[in-house]
N, C-alpha and C positions, 0 to 999 in steps of 0.2 A: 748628526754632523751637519753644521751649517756650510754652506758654502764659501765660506772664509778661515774655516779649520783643516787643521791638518788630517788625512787618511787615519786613521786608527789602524791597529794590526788585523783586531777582527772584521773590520769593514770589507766588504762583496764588491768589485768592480765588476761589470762588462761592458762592453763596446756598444757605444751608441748607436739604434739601429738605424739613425739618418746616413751612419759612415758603412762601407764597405773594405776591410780591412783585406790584402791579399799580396802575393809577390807578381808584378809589373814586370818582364820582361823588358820590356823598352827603356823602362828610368833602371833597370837591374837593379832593382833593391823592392823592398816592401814595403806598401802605398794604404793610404786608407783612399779611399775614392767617395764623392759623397755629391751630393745635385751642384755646387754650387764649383765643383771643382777637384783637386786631388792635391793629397799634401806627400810627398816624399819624406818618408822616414828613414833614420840613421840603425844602424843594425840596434846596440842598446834599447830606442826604442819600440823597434820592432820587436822585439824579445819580451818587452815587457807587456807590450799590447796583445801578442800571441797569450799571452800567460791572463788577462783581463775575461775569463770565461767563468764567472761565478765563483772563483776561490777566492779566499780571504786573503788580507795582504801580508800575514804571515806567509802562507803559503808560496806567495808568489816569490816572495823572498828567498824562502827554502830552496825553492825552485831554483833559483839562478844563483844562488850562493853553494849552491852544488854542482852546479855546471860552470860554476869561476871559484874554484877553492883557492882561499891564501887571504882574502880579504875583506872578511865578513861583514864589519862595520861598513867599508868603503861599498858594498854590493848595495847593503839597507837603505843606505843614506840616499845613494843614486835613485832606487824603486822608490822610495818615499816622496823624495823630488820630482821624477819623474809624473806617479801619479798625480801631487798635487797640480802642474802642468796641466798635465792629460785632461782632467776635471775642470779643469778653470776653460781649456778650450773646447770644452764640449763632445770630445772624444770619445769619452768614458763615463757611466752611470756608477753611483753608488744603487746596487743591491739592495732593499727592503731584509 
């Protein structure tokens, strides 16, 4: 996968280890934290980045499309989006 394509299903994400990924009390919601500063994330992305720990992106799919049943396509499309986001801001590593 180059840098300009989209996620694949079997592709490995995790969290970039410049970022610190955790729940923030003070902004109340959950933050990636990193040298340069801290980004406040939306619950959606939270959830998906909680899920970026070496599973494939099937997986992580299954994952939330079972904790939001009713709309499976609408779940995919978002993580799909999501990740590509994620990866373009340096967030998230594609897995070897």
């Amino acid at each position: 996968m180059n840098e300009t394509s989209l996620p694949m299903a079997e592709d490995r994400f995790s969290l970039n280890p410049m970022y610190l990924f955790r729940w923030e009390p003070t902004q109340d919601a959950h933050v990636l934290l990193y040298p340069e500063g801290i980004v406040k994330l939306n619950q959606t992305a939270a959830e998906i980045i909680e899920h970026c720990d070496g599973r494939n992106v099937a997986g992580i799919v299954a994952a939330l499309q079972a904790r939001y049943p009713g709309d499976d396509e609408r779940v995919a499309a978002g993580v799909y989006k999501f990740l590509e986001v994620f990866r373009a801001k340096g967030w998230i590593r594609r897995q070897a």
